[in-house]
C-alpha positions in Angstrom: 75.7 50.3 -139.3 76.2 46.8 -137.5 76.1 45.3 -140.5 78.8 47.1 -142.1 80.8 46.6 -139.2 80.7 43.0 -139.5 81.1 42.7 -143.0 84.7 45.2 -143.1 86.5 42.6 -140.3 85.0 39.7 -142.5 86.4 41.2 -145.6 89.4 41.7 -143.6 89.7 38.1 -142.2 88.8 36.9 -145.7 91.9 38.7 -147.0 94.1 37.3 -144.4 93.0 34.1 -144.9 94.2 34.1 -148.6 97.6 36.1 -147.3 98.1 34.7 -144.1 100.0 31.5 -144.9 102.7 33.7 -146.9 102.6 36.4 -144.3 103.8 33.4 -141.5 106.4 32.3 -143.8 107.8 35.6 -144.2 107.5 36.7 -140.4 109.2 33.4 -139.7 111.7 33.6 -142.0 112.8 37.4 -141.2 112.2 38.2 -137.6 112.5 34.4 -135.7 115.9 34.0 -136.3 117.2 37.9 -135.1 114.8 36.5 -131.6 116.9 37.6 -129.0 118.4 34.5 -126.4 116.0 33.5 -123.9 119.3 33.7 -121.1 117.8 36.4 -119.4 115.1 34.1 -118.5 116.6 31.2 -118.0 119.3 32.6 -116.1 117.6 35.2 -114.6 119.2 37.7 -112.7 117.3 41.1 -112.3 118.7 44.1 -109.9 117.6 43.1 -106.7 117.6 46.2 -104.6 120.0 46.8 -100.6 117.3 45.4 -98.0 117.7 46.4 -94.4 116.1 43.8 -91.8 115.9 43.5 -88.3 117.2 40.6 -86.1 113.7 39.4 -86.1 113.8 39.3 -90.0 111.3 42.8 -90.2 112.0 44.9 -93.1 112.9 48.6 -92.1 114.3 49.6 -95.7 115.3 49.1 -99.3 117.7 51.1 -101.6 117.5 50.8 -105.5 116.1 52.0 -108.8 113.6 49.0 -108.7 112.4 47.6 -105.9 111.8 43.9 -106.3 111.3 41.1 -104.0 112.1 37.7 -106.2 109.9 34.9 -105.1 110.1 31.2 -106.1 106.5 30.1 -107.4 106.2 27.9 -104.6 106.1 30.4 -102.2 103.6 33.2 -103.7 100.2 31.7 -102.0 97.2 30.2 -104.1 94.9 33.0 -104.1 97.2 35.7 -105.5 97.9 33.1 -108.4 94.4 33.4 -109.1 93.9 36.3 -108.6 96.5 37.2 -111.3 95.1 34.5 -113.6 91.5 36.2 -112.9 92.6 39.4 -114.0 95.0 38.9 -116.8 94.7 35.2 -118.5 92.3 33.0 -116.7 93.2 30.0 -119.7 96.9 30.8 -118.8 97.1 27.3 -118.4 94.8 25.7 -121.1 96.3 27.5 -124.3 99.5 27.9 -126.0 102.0 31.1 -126.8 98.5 32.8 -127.8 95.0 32.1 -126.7 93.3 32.0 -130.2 90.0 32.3 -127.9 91.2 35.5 -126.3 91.6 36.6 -129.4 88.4 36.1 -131.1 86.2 37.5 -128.1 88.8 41.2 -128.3 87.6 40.8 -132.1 84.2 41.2 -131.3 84.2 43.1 -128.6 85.8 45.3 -130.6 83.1 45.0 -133.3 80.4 46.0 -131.2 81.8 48.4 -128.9 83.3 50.4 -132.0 86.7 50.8 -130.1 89.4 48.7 -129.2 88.7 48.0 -125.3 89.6 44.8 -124.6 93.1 43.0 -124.4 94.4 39.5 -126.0 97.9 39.4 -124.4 98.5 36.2 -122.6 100.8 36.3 -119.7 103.6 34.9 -121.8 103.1 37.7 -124.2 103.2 40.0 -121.2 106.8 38.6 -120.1 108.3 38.3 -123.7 107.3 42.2 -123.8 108.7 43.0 -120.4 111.8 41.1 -121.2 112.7 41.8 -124.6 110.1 44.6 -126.5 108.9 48.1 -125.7 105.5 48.7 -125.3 105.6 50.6 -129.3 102.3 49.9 -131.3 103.3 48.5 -134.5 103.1 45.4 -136.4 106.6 44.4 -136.1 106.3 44.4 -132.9 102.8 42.6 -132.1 104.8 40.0 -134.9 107.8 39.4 -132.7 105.7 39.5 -129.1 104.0 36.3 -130.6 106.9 34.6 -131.7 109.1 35.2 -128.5 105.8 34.1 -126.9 106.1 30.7 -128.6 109.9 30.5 -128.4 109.1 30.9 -124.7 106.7 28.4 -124.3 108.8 26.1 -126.7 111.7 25.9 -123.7 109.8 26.9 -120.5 107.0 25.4 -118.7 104.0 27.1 -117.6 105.1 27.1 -113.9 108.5 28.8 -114.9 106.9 31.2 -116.9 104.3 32.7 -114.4 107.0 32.6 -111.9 108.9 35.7 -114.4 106.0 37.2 -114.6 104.9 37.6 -111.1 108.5 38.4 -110.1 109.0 40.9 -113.2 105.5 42.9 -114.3 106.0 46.4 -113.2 103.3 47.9 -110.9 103.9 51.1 -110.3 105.8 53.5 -107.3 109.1 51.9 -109.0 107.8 48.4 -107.5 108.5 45.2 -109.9 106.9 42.1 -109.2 104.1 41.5 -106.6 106.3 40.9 -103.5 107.8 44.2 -103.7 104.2 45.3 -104.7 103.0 43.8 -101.3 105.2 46.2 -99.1 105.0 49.5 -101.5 101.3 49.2 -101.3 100.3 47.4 -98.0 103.8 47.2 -95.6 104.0 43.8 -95.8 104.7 40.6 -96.9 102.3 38.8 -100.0 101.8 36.0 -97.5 100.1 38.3 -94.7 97.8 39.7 -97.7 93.8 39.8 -97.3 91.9 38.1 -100.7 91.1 41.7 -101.2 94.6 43.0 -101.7 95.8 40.6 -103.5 92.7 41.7 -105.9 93.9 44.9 -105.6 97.6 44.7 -106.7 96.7 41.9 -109.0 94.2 44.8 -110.8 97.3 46.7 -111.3 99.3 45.2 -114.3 96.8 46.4 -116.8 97.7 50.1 -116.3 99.7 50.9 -112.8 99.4 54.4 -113.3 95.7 54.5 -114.1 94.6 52.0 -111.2 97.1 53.0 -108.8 95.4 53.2 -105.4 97.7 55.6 -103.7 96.8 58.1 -106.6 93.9 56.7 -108.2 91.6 54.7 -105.0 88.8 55.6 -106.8 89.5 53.8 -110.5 91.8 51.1 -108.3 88.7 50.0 -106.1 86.2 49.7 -108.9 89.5 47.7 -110.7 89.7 45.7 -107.4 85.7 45.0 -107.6 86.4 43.7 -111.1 89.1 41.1 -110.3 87.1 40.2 -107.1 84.0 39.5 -109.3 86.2 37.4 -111.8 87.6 35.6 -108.8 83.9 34.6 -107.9 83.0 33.6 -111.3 85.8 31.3 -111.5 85.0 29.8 -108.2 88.6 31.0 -106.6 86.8 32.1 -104.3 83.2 31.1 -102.8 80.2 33.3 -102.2 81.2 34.1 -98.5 84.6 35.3 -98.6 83.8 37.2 -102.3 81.3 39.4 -100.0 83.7 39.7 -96.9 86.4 40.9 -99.7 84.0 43.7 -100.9 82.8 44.2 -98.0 86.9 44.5 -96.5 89.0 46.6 -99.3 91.6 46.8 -97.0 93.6 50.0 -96.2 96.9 51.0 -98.5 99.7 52.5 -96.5 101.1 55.5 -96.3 103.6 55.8 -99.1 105.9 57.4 -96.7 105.4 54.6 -94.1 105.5 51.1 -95.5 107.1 49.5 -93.3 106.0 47.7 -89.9 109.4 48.2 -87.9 109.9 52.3 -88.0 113.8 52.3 -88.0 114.4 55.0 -91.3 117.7 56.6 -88.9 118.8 52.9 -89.0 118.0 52.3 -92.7 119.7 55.2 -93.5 122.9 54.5 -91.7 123.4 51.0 -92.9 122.9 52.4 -97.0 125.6 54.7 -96.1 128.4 52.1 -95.0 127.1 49.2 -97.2 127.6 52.0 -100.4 130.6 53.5 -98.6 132.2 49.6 -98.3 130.7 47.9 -101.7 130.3 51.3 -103.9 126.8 52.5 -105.6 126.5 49.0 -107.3 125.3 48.0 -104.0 122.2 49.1 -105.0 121.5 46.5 -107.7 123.3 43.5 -106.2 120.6 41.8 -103.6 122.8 42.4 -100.2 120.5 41.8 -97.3 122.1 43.7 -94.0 120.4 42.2 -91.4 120.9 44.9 -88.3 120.8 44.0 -84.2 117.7 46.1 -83.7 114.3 44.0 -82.4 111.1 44.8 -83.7 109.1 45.0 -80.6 112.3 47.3 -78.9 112.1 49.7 -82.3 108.4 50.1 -82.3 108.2 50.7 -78.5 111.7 53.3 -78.7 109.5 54.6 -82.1 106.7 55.5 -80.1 107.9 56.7 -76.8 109.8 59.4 -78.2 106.7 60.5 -80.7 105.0 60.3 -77.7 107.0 62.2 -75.4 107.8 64.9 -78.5 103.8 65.9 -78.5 103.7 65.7 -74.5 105.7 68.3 -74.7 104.8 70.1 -77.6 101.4 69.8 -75.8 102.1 71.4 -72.2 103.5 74.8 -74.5 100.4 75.5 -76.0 98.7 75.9 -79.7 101.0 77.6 -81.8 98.6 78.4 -84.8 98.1 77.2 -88.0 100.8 75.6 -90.1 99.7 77.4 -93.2 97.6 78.6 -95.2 95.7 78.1 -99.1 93.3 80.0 -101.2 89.8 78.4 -101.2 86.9 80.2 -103.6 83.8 81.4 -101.5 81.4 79.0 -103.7 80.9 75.0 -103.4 84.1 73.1 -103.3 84.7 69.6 -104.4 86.8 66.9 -102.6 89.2 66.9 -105.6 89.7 70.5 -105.0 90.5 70.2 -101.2 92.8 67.2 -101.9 94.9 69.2 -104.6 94.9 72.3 -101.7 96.4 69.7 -99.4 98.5 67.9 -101.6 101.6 69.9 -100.8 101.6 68.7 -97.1 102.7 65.1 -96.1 101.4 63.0 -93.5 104.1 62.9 -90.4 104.0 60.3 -87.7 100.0 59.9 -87.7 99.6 64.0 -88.0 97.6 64.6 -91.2 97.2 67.6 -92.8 94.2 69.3 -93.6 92.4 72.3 -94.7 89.9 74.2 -92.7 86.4 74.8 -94.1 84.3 76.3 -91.9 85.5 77.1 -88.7 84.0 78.1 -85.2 84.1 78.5 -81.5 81.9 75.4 -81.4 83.1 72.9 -84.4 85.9 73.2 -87.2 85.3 71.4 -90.0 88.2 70.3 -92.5 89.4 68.3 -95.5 91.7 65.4 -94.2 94.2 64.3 -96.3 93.9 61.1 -97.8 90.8 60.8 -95.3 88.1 63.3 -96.2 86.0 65.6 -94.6 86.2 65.6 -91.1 84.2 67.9 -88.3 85.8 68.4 -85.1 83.8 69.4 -81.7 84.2 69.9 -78.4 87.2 68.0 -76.5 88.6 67.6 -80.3 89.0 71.2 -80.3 90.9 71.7 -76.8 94.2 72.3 -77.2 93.4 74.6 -80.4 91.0 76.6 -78.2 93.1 79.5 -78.3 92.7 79.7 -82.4 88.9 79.8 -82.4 87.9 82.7 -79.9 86.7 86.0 -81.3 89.0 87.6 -80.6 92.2 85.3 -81.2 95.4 86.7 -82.6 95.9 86.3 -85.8 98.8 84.2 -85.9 96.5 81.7 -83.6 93.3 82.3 -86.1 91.8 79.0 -87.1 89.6 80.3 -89.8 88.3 78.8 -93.9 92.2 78.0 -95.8 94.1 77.3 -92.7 96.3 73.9 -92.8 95.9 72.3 -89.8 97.1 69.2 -88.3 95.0 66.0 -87.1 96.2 63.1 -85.4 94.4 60.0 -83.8 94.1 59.1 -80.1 94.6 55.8 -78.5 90.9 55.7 -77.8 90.6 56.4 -81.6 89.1 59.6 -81.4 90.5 62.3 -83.8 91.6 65.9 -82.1 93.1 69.0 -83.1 97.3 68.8 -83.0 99.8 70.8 -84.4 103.3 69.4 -86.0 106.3 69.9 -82.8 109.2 71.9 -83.3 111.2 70.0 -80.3 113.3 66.8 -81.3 114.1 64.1 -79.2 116.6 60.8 -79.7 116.3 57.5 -78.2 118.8 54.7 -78.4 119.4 51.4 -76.5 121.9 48.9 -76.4 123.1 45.2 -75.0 124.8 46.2 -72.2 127.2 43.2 -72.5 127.4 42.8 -76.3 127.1 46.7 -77.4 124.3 45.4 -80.4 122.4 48.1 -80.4 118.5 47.4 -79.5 116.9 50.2 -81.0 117.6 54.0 -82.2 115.2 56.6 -82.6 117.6 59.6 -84.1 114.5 62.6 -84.5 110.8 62.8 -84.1 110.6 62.2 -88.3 113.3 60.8 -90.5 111.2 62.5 -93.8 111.5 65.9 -92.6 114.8 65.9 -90.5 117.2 63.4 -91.5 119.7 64.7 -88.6 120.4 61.7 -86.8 120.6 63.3 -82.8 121.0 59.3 -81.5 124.6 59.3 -83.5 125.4 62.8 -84.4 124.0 65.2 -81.5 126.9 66.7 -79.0 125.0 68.0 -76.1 125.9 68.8 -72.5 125.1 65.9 -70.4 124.2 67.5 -67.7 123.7 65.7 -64.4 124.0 62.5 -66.3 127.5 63.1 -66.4 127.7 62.9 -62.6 128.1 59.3 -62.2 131.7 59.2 -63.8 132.6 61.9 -61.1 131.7 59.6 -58.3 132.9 56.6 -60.2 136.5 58.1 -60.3 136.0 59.4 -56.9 135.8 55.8 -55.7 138.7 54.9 -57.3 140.3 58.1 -55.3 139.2 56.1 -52.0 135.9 57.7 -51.5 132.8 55.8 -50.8 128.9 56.2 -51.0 129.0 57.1 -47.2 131.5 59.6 -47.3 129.9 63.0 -46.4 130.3 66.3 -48.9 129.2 69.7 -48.1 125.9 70.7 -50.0 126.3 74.5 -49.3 126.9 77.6 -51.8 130.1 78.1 -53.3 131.7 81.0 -55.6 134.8 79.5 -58.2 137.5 81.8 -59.4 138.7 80.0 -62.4 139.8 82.1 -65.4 138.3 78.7 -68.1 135.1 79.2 -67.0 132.2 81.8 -67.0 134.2 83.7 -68.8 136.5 84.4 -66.4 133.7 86.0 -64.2 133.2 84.6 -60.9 131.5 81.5 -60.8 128.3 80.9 -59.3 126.9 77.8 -59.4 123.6 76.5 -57.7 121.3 73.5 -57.1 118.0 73.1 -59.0 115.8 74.6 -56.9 118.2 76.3 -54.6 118.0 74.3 -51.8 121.1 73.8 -49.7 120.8 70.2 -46.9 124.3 71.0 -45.7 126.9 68.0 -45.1 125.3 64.8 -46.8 126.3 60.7 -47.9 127.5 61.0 -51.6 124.8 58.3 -52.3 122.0 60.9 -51.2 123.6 63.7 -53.1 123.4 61.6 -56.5 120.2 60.6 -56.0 119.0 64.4 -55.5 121.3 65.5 -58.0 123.3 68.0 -55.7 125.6 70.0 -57.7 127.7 72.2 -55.1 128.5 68.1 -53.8 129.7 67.4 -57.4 131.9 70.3 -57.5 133.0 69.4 -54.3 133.4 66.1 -55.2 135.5 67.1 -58.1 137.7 69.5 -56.7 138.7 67.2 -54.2 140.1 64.2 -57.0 141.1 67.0 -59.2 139.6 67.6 -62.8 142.9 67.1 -64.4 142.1 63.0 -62.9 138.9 62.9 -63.8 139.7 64.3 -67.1 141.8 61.0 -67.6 139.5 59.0 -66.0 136.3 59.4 -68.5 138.2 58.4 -70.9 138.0 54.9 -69.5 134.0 54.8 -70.6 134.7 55.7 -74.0 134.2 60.0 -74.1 136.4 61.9 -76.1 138.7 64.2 -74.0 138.3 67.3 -76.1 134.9 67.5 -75.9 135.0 67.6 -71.7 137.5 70.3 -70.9 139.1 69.4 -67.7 137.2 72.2 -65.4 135.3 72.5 -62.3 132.3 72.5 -64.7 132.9 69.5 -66.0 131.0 68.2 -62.9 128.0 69.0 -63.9 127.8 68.4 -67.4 129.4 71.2 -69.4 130.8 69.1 -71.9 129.6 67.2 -75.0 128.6 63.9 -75.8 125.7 61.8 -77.8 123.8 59.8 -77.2 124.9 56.7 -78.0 128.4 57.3 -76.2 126.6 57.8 -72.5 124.3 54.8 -73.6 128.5 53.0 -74.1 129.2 54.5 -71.0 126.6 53.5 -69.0 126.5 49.8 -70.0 130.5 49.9 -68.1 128.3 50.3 -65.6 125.5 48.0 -66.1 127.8 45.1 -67.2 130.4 45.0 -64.2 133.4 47.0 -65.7 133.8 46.7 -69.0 133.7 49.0 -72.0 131.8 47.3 -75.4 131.8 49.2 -78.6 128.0 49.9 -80.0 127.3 47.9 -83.6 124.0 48.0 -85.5 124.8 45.7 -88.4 124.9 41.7 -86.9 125.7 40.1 -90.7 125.6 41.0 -94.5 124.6 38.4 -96.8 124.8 38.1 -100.4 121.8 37.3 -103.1 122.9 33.6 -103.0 122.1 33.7 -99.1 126.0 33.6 -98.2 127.1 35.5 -95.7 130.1 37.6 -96.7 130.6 40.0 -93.5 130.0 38.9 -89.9 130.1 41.3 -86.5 132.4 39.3 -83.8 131.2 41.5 -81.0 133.9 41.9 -77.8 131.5 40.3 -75.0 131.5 41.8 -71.2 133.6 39.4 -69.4 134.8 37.4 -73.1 137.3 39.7 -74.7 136.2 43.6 -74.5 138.5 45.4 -71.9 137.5 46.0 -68.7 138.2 49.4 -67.9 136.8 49.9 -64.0 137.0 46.9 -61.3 133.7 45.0 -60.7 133.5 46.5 -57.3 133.5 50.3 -58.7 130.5 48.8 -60.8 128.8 47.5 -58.3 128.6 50.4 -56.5 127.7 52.4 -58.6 124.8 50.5 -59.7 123.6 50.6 -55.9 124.1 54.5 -56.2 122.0 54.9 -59.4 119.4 52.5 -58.3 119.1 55.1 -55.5 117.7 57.6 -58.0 114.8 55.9 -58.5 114.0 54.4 -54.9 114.2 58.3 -53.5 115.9 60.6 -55.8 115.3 62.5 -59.2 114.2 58.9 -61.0 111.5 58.2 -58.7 108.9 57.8 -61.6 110.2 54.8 -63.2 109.4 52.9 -59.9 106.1 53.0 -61.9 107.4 49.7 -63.8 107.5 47.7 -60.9 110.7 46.6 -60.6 113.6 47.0 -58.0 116.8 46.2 -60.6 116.8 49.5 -62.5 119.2 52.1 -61.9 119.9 55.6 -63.8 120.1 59.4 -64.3 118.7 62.4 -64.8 120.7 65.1 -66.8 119.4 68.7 -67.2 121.1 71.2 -68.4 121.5 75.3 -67.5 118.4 76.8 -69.0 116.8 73.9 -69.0 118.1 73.1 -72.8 118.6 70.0 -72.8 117.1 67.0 -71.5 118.2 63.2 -70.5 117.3 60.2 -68.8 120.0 57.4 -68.9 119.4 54.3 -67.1 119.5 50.7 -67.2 118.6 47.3 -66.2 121.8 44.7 -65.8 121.4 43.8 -69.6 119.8 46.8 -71.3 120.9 50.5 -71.7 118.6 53.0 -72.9 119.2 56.9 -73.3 116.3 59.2 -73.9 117.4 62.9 -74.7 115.1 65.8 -75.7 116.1 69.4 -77.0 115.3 71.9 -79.9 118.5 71.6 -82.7 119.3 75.3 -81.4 119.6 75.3 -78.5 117.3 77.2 -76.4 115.6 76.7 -73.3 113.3 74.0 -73.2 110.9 76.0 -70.9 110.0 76.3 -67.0 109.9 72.7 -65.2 111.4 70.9 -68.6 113.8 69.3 -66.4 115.4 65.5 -67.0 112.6 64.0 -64.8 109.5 66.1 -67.1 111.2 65.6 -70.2 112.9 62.5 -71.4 112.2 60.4 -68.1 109.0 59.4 -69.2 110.3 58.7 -72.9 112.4 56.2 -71.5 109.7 54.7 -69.0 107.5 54.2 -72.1 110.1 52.1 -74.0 111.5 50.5 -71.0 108.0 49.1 -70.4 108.3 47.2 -73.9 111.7 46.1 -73.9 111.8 44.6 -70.8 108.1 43.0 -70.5 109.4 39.7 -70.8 112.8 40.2 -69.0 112.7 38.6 -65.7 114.1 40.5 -62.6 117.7 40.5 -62.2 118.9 38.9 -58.7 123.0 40.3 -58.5 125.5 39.3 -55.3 127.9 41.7 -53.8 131.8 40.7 -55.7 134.8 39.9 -53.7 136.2 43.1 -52.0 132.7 45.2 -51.3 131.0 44.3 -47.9 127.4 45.8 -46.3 128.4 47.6 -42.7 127.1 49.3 -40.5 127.7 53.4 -41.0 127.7 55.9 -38.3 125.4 58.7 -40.0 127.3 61.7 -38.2 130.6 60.7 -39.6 130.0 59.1 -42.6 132.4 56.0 -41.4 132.0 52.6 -41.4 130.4 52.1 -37.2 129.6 48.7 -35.5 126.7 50.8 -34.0 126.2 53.1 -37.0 122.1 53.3 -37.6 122.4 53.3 -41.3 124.1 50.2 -44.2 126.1 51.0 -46.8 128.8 49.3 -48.9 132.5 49.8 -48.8 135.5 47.9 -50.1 137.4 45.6 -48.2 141.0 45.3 -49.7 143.2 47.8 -51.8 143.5 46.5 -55.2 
């Protein structure tokens, strides 16, 4: 049998041999000169995708058919050169158009092995293929691949030609070349690869279905192993860091997460005004939008609110399993469980996965992506409900139910359950308007509402501060005494005409009180009071001043304390008139656009506080203000965030009737940040859900980040406000008065 193998390619070579001068003539003669132009190489211009960035030059997103990142040679480090020479053409640079060696051992290993098994493309084959051919198995074309590949090689030098080819192989999940490779399959950049995968996406040109590691780990590891041990053989790569590479496979991301800045809302709302400005050829042309968000402000905004969603979602109990599937009653293999799961993604760190044996004591499931997984004791906590005997059956934890993991800080894996709540975060530059970060919904993937841009919600006590703003413009000062008592409004706009009831949170009534006291407890009746006194029809004008639309805040009593709408990223505007001593900046999230050349064809000019944007309440009302909202945290509803440690933070909590929605706005001189939480119909949040509960420590969490390495701000009182003396009794300034407060000094 062997012999007769090796005597039918003889007979065959033989043949050729007698043939193959006239054969060369021919192929020469019919298919060289119909070659197509090599232009599309030497001038070579694929469809660069629309690439988001931060300011801090972090990806966040890309838009296109093809995602490609197009490197200069230069800059695509050593190893993954030779890692791609391991794997595909180790005497890339030794041979010519063909490598007549390659050839002759895929001959005999062909001989012997009975099968054709092993490849003789050279890279420049590869490229003249990807460029000009299809991938067809015919003579004709095998013929023209090998004269392209020496018409290629005839006007481009090696360099050049492994440059194409590392910016245009295709490797699967719509990613051409290995830079965009680098963040499909690991989130980040080919220079912040390990050796190990750089293996691993260098295994993948060969067949990037087959070794695809986000749907094939199996075949791609033992594909990795190979390019690894080729690496070694070659002496790429020595003896110790060949066995740290096997040792370290390094982990692929989540396909649905392969980015290290999450900022999808932000993505998304730059590819809807670049395609809305440039039209859908955006998508092709290169643009890089680089936005205003930081990545250590988007990350920290990212993870409070996920944080804050599952506190919550926490504190109301185990809700039951998410699902259920159909497992037989006999032995069950991993593929089996992974195909039951496959259905269900992975959301912000909560993996699905499929119970198969559960108890009172232990559950123990399929993880998706992870494996099997057996959960005991404190893992099984908040589930606890779901495992008794006797547990309802909506609650039942039992063999088939989809259930929902997540990892702890401590790196312990419990028992969680996917929220129903949604929650928004954005901040801003209080004196430029860039906006810092946005959070718009607990996952981007499964709710693409953005709540940051798009949410109208009532305020709440948040809203009070524009009250007592345009009460100080009325003459009124943080001194000035308001009755905190019960109150019934007759007003035919309101409560449906019904009389009118209003109440503090907890129904406690101090009587006469300083305006600064009653904003820092959040005293309605003293907001009502307050606005009955400069008239809602005013203050109606007056909020128009911080940028809030005057239809969406009818001009009653109820206005006060909240009723109307707003987002959050207008009472993060508002707020910063406050923060930045008066004046009014518009929010922007794109800082400049540049073109695939690198030129920068669209600029933001922002309107500065203090350097062009209007200012729309005096410095003194700001002042004051600030001194009234920093009161909320030394001794009023905001007293938590004194937990950062620092005395030049001011802000408000906002809750609204029912408890259905909730807010914390606050600031430090140069940062805004606004932390909302509520379900997208709205209902009642649930007992003690308040402002404070809520979103207060959503916005401690990210304030913690962002301003870690902001130094304390030191402000002086502005001409016009002076520190006196107050008599307590009358709320007047007093020479002997036992309390200070501030007042104005002249009339402007």
């Amino acid at each position: 049998m062997l012999l007769k193998r090796l005597l039918m390619p003889l007979g065959v070579l033989m043949a050729l041999g007698l043939t193959g001068a006239g054969l060369v003539v021919l192929a020469m003669a019919l298919i060289y000169p119909s070659l197509p132009s090599l232009e599309a190489m030497t001038d070579y211009r694929p469809k660069v995708p629309l690439r988001v960035f931060t300011a801090d030059n972090q990806l966040i997103g890309e838009f296109g058919e093809e995602k490609r990142v197009v490197l200069k040679l230069r800059s695509v480090p050593l190893r993954m050169r030779q890692a791609i020479l391991a794997a595909e053409d180790d005497r890339f640079y030794q041979h010519g158009a063909v490598d007549y060696q390659g050839v002759l051992r895929a001959l005999f290993a062909d001989i012997f092995s009975g099968s054709a098994k092993e490849g003789a493309s050279t890279i420049t084959m590869q490229v003249a293929r990807n460029f000009f051919l299809s991938n067809e198995r015919t003579i004709t074309r095998k013929v023209s691949e090998i004269l392209l590949a020496y018409k290629i090689e005839s006007n481009l030098s090696k360099d050049q030609i492994l440059e194409l080819y590392i910016n245009q192989i295709y490797l699967g999940q719509r990613a051409y070349g290995f830079g965009a490779a680098a963040y499909v399959y690991y989130g980040k950049s080919l220079d912040q690869l390990s050796v190990s995968e750089m293996a691993m996406l260098a295994g993948l040109p060969k067949a990037p279905s087959r070794y695809n590691p986000m749907i094939n780990p199996k075949r791609a590891a033992l594909r990795q192993q190979y390019v690894l041990r080729r690496m070694r053989e070659l002496n790429y790569i020595n003896v110790a860091e060949y066995n740290y590479a096997m040792e370290h496979p390094g982990h692929v991301a989540d396909s649905r997460s392969v980015y290290s800045v999450k900022a999808d809302y932000v993505a998304e709302l730059v590819r809807q005004y670049m395609v809305k400005a440039y039209g859908e050829r955006v998508y092709g042309l290169g643009y890089k939008v680089i936005t205003t968000l930081y990545k250590a402000n988007q990350n920290a905004a990212f993870d409070a609110v996920r944080r804050g969603v599952l506190a919550y979602d926490h504190r109301h109990g185990y809700r039951g399993p998410e699902d259920s599937v159909e497992l037989p009653d006999h032995a069950i293999t991993d593929a089996d469980l992974e195909d039951a799961i496959s259905d269900y993604d992975i959301s912000n760190g909560l993996y699905p996965a499929v119970v198969v044996d559960a108890s009172t004591q232990e559950v123990r499931a399929y993880v998706k992506s992870l494996g099997m997984m057996v959960l005991r004791g404190d893992q099984l906590t908040f589930a606890k409900a779901g495992l008794e005997a006797n547990a309802k059956h909506s609650l039942r934890i039992q063999r088939g139910s989809v259930i929902r993991v997540e990892q702890e800080d401590n790196g312990v894996w419990t028992l969680s359950q996917y929220p129903k709540v949604e929650s928004a975060l954005v901040s801003i530059d209080s004196h430029t308007g860039a906006i810092r970060a946005l959070v718009g919904g607990f996952d981007f993937d499964n709710n693409k509402y953005n709540h940051a841009i798009q949410a109208y919600r009532q305020p709440g006590s948040s809203f009070k501060p524009f009250i007592y703003s345009a009460a100080l413009e009325k003459g009124y000062m943080p001194s000035t005494l308001m009755d905190d008592l019960p109150l019934t409004i007759n007003d035919p706009n309101i409560n449906g005409g019904q009389p009118w009831q209003p109440h503090n949170y907890e129904n406690e009534y101090l009587g006469p009180m300083p305006l600064r006291l009653a904003l820092a407890k959040s005293k309605n009746m003293v907001a009502i009071r307050l606005l009955q006194a400069i008239t809602p029809s005013y203050a109606h004008q007056y909020i128009t001043r911080f940028g809030f639309e005057p239809d969406k805040h009818p001009p009653y009593l109820s206005m006060a304390l909240g009723s109307g709408l707003a987002t959050p990223v207008q009472m993060a505007t508002a707020y910063a008139v406050f923060a930045n001593g008066g004046f009014r900046v518009k929010p922007f999230y794109i800082d400049h656009i540049v073109d695939a050349q690198g030129k920068i064809i669209s600029q933001t000019i922002p309107q500065v506080a203090g350097e062009g944007a209007e200012q729309v309440i005096d410095e003194r009302n700001a002042f004051v203000m600030r001194s009234m909202l920093k009161e909320v945290i030394r001794q009023g509803t905001g007293v938590k965030a004194q937990e950062l440690g620092r005395n030049d933070l001011a802000g408000k909590t906002g809750t609204t009737n029912d408890l259905v929605d909730a807010w914390f706005t606050g600031f430090q001189p140069s940062l805004v940040a606004v932390a909302w939480v509520g379900f997208d119909k709205p209902v009642t949040l649930g007992s003690g859900e308040t402002g404070a509960h809520a979103a207060l420590p959503i916005w401690i969490d990210y304030m913690k980040v962002a301003l870690s390495h902001t130094p304390e701000s030191q402000e002086s009182m502005p001409p016009g406000v002076a520190y006196v003396s107050i008599n307590p009794a009358t709320g007047k300034p007093d020479r002997s008065g036992s309390v200070m407060d501030y007042v104005y000094t002249d009339t402007r």
